[in-house]
GUMARFI-552309 format. One line per 10 residues: number of its first residue (from 1); for each residue x negated, y, z of C-alpha. Coordinates in steps of 0.05 Angstrom, whole numbers. Each point is the difference from the previous one (the first is absolute). Example, Ala and Ser with C-alpha at 12.3 -4.5 7.8 and 13.67 -1.06 7.14 Angstrom:
// residues 2
1	-246:-90:156 ~ -27:69:-13
END
This chain:
// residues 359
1	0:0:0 ~ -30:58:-19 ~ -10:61:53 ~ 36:63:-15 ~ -40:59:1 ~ 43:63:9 ~ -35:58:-25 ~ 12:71:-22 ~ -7:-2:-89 ~ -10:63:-39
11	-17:12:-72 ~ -61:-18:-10 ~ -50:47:-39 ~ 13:-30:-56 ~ 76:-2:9 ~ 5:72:20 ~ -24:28:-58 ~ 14:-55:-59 ~ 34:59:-35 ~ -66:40:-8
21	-37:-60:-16 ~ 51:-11:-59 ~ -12:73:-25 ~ -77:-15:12 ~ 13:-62:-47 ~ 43:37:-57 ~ -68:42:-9 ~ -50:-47:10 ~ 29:-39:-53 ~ 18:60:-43
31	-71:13:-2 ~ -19:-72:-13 ~ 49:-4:-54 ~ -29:62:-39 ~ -74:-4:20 ~ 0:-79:-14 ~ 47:-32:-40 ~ -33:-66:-2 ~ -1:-25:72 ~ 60:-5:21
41	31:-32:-71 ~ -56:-46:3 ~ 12:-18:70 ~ 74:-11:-13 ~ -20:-45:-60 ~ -37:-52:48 ~ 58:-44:-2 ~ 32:-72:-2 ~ 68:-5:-32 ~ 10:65:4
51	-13:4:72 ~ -58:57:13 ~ -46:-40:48 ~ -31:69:32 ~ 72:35:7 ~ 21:-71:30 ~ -58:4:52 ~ 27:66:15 ~ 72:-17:11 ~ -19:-67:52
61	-30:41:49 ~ 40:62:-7 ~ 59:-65:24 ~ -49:-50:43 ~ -1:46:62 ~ 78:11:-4 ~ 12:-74:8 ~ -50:-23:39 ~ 33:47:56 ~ 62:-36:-2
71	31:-45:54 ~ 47:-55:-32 ~ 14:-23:72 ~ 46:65:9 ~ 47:-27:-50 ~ 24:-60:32 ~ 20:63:64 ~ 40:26:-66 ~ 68:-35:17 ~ 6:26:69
81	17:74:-42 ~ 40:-12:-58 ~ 31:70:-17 ~ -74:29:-15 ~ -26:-53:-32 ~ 70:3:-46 ~ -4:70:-9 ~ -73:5:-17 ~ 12:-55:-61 ~ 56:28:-18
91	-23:77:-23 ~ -68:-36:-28 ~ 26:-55:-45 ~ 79:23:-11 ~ -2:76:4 ~ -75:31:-15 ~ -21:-28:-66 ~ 72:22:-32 ~ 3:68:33 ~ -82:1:-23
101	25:-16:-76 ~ 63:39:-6 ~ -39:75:33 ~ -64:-12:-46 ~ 45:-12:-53 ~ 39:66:5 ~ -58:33:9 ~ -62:-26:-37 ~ 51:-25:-58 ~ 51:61:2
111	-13:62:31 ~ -81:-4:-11 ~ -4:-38:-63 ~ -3:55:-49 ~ -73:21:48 ~ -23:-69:2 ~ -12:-6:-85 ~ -50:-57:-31 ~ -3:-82:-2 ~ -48:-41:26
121	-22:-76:-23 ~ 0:-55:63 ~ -41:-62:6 ~ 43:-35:-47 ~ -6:41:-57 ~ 79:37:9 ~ 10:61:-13 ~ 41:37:52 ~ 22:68:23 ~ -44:36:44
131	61:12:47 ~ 10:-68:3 ~ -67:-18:25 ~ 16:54:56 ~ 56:-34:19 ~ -25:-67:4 ~ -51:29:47 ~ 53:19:50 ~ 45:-64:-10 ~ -72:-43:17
141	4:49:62 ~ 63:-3:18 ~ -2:-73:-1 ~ -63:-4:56 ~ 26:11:69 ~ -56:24:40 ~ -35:-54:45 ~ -64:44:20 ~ 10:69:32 ~ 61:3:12
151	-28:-45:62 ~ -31:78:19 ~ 72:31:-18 ~ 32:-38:51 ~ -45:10:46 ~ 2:66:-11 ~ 72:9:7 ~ -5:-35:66 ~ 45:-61:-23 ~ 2:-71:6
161	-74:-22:-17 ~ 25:-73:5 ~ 55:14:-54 ~ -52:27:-54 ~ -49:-58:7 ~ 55:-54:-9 ~ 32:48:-64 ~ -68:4:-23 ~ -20:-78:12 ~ 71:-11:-41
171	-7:54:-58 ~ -70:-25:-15 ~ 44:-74:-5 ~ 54:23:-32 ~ -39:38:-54 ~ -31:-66:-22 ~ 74:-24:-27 ~ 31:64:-22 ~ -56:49:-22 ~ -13:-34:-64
181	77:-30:-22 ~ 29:78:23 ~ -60:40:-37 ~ 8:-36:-63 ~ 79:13:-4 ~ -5:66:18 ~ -55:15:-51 ~ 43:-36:-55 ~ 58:55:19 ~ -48:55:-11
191	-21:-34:-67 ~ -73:-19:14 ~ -43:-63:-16 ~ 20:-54:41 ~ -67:-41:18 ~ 37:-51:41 ~ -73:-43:8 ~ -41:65:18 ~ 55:24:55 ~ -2:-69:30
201	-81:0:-3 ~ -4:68:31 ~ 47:-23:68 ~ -41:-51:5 ~ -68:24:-3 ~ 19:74:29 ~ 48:-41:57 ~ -6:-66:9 ~ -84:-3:-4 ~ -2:58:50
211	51:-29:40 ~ -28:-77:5 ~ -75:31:15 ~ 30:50:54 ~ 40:-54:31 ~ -53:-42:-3 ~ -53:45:28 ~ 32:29:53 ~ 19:-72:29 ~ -81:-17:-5
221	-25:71:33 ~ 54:-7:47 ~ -17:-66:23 ~ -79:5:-9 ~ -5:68:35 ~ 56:22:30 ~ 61:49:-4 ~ -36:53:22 ~ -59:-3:-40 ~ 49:-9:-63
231	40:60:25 ~ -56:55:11 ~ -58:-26:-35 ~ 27:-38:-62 ~ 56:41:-20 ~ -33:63:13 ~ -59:-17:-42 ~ 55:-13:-59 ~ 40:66:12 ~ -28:30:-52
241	-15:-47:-47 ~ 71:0:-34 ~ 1:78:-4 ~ -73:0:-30 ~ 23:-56:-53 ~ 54:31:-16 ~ -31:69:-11 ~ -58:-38:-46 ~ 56:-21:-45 ~ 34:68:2
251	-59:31:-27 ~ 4:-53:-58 ~ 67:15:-9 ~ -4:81:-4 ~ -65:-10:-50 ~ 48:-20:-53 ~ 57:38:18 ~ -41:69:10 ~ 9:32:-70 ~ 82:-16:13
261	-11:41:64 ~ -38:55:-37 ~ 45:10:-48 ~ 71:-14:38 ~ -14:11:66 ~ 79:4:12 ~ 0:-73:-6 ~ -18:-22:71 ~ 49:52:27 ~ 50:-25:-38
271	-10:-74:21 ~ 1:30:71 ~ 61:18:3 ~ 52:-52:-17 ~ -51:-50:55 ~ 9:61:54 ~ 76:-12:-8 ~ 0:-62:-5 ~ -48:-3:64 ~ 45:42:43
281	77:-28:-31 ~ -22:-75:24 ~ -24:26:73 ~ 66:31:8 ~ 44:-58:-31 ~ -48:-50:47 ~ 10:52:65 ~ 64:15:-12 ~ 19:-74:-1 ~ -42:-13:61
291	52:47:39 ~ 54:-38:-27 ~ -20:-49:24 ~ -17:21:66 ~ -66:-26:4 ~ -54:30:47 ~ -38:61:-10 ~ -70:-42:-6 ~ 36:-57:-51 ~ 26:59:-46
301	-60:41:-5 ~ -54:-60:-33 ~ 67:-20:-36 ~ 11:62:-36 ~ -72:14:-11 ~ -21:-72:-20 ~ 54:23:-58 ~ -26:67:-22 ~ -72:-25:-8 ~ -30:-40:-50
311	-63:-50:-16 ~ -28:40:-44 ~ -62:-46:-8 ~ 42:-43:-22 ~ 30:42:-47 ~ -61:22:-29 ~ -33:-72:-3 ~ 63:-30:-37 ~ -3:63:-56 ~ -62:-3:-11
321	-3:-79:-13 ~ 73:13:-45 ~ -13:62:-45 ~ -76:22:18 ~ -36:48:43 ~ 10:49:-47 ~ 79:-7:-5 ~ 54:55:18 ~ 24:-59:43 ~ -71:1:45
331	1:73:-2 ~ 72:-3:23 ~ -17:-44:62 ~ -67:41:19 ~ 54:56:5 ~ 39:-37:66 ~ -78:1:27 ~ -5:65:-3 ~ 71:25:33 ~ 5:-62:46
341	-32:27:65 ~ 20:72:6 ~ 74:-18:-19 ~ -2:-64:58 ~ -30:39:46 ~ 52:57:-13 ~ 56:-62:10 ~ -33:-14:63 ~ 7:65:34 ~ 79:-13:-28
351	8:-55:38 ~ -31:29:63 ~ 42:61:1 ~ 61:-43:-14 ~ -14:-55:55 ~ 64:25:38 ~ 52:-20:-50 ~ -17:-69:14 ~ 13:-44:75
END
């Protein structure tokens, strides 16, 4: 039985300002793009079946450290608080990635299209509209409930720490049926490529290798050196390995996107507004329903906010391995990166102020 270790968790360094590092990436890899074209197509080109084998380095350990921190032995503890658990599953899998498709939709498809001009070619060879790509980008998003810091949301918001480990021990599950069957159908309604073999390859090796290793690892460190030494050593040392991954494939990412973001810098605004919505709709549909049904202040805080945020790594790895790194759809996702913390955090201070409307 492993020892609980109550402690007070912050933002890390990393975490507090992920925003800035994001901005610090869109120039780095402006620059890289324009000063040398070469290294990043070349690295991108390293590949098997399609697969880049540097960007897929990149993408395990931006995931490794989220799953190794998981503790599968909370979920069995799941059953003894139902309405949570319910509500949680229900605004991920029935009411996020349709509100996620319908707002980018309007917006990227409707309202913005006539500012979002061009076509792009995806790994297959299609053709598709540039808005389209955008869109997939959110759909890929709004299909990835978060199941890494929103562990630092809910602590945050003083709720049920208990709650978000088991909703992010069953999310990280539950993604390995539904991520890849739900993506593909809601990609076919936006009319793009359908690689039904390359969704299915990126769960498992952006999912299910992360989450087999981390299982697997923390049981070993666990039982060869303790909780405690796996709790303020290990996991500290791996902090910011994820963020640093992730940032190393940002920088890829922004190299081939930077003459986009020269010429149209409207673009990532415009992206960032339909995921703001959609960000702040689904915490009040998930809060809102938490008062309805009566649930405790520290249940309906993680609840809502496991809803509003997203995996974006994730998002970003499954993009990249369906259209490219240099895709609107990759661009799309690096766009929930860069509004996810300041908009949670904002969420946050919500809940906090609003702690009195609930028993």
């Amino acid at each position: 039985m492993e020892k609980v270790i109550r402690e007070e968790r912050t933002l890390s360094f990393f975490e507090r300002y992920l925003t800035l590092w994001v901005i610090g990436c869109i120039g780095s890899g402006i620059f890289l793009g324009k000063s040398f074209p070469q290294i990043a197509r070349t690295l991108d080109g390293i590949s098997i079946y399609q697969v880049s084998i540097p960007i897929a380095i990149c993408l395990f350990f931006m995931m490794y450290p989220i799953m190794v921190k998981i503790d599968f032995a909370e979920v069995i503890k799941a059953g003894k608080t139902p309405k949570p658990v319910a509500l949680t599953l229900f605004v991920n899998w029935c009411i996020k990635p349709f509100t996620m498709l319908a707002i980018s939709t309007l917006f990227l498809g409707v309202l913005f299209k006539g500012w979002l001009p061009g076509v792009e070619f995806v790994k297959d060879g299609s053709q598709v509209e540039l808005y389209r790509s955008y869109i997939s980008g959110c759909i890929l998003l709004g299909i990835a409930p978060c199941t890494a810091m929103v562990l630092i949301w809910g602590h945050l918001s003083k709720g049920n720490d208990g709650h978000t480990l088991v909703m992010v021990a069953i999310n990280s599950l539950t993604m390995l049926f539904l991520y890849a069957p739900l993506g593909g159908w809601l990609l076919g309604v936006n009319r793009m490529p359908i690689p039904w073999q390359t969704i299915a390859l990126s769960v498992i090796i952006y999912v299910g290798l992360p989450l087999f290793l981390g299982y697997h690892s923390r049981k070993w460190a666990i039982k060869k050196m303790g909780f405690k030494w796996f709790k303020e050593t290990f996991l500290h040392r791996l902090t910011p390995v994820s963020i640093s991954a992730l940032l190393v494939t940002l920088v890829l990412l922004f190299s081939f996107k930077g003459e986009l973001i020269i010429n149209q810098p409207q673009v990532i605004f415009l992206i960032a507004i339909p995921l703001l919505i959609q960000t702040c709709l689904i915490f009040i549909i998930a809060y809102a329903l938490a008062r309805w049904l009566k649930l405790s202040y520290r249940d309906a805080a993680p609840s809502a906010l496991i809803g509003a945020s997203n995996h974006f790594e994730v998002a970003i790895a499954t993009s990249a391995m369906l259209f490219g790194l240099s895709s609107g759809a990759s661009l799309a996702t690096v766009v929930g990166v860069l509004i996810e913390v300041p908009v949670m955090l904002l969420l946050v201070k919500v809940c906090l102020k609003t702690r009195h409307l609930f028993k």
